[in-house]
N, C-alpha and C positions, 0 to 999 in steps of 0.2 A: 606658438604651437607647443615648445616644451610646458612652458608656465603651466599651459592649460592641462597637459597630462598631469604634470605634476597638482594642480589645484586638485584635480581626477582620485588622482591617484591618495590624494591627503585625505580626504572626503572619505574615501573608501574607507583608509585605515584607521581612521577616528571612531565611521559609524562600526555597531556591531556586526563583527562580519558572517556571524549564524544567520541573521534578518535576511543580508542578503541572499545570505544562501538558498535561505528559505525559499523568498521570493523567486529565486532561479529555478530551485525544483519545482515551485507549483506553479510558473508559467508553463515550463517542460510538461508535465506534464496533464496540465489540460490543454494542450495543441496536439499533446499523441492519443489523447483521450478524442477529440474532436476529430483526429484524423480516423479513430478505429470505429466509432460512431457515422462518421460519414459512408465510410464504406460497409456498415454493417448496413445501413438505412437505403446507402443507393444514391444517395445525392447529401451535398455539403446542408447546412446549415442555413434557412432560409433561400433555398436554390428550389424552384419547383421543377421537377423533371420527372416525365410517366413513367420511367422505368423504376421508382423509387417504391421498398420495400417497404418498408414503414414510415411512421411518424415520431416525434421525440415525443416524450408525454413531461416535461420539470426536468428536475433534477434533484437528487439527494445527498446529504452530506454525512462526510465521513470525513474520521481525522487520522492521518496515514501519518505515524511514528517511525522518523530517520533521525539520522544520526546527528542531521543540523537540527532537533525540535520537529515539532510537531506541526504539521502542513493540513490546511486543512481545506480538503477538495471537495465542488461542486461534480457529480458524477453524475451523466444522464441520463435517462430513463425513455423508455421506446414503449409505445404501446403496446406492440405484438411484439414478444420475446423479451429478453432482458440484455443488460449487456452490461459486463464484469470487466473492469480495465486489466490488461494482460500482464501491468506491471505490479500489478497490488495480490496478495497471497489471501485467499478466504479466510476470515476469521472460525478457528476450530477452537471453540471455547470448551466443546466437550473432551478434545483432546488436552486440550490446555488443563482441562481440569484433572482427569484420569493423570495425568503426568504428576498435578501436585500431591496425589493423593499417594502416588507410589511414591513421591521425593521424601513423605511426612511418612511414612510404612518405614523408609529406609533411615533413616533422622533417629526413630522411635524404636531401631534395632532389631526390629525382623529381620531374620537371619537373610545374606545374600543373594544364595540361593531360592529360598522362598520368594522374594522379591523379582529377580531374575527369571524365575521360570512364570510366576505373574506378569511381569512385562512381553515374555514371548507366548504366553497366553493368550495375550491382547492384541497380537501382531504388530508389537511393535520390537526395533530391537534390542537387545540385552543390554543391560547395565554393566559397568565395567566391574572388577573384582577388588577393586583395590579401591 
């Protein structure tokens, strides 16, 4: 039984331990994705039952960047309505953009304050002073 952890345990630390990681977060989570999916629809996954809400219609891919690399999930799709995994944050590329345009204002010396009071313009909050 030792040997055998220990072989276990060699195995692990040889291979790259990101891979695995990886592989851990994106089992995790398409089982909480399949869980939040089931209960959205009404019934599991190939389960027929008449109280069921909807139907799954595929799934689509997306690649969700953590700190082990980059995981890349199959996310389901439902005929009537949609369904957004509760752990993954909406891509806001508009904001993302506005952010670089103020980062590139600030870089390029437009005075602080002008910067600053553009940022709470926008509703977002103030830049720092220093």
């Amino acid at each position: 039984m030792t040997n055998d952890m220990m072989n276990v345990r060699s195995l692990v630390e040889k291979s790259a331990d990101a891979d695995l990681l990886r592989e851990m977060i994106g089992l995790a989570a398409e089982r909480l994705m399949e869980l939040e999916v089931g209960s959205a629809t009404g019934a599991d996954f190939g389960v027929k039952n008449s109280m069921r809400l909807t139907q799954r219609n595929g799934y689509r891919d997306r690649d969700w960047e953590t700190r082990a690399g980059t995981v890349e999930l199959r996310i389901p799709k439902l005929r009537k309505g949609s369904y957004f995994p509760s752990f993954l944050e909406p891509r806001r590329m508009a904001e993302k953009a506005l952010t670089a345009v103020i980062q590139e204002a600030y870089i390029q010396g437009i005075s602080t304050r002008s910067v600053d009071d553009l940022v709470k313009a926008m509703g977002m909050s103030g830049i720092s002073k220093s």
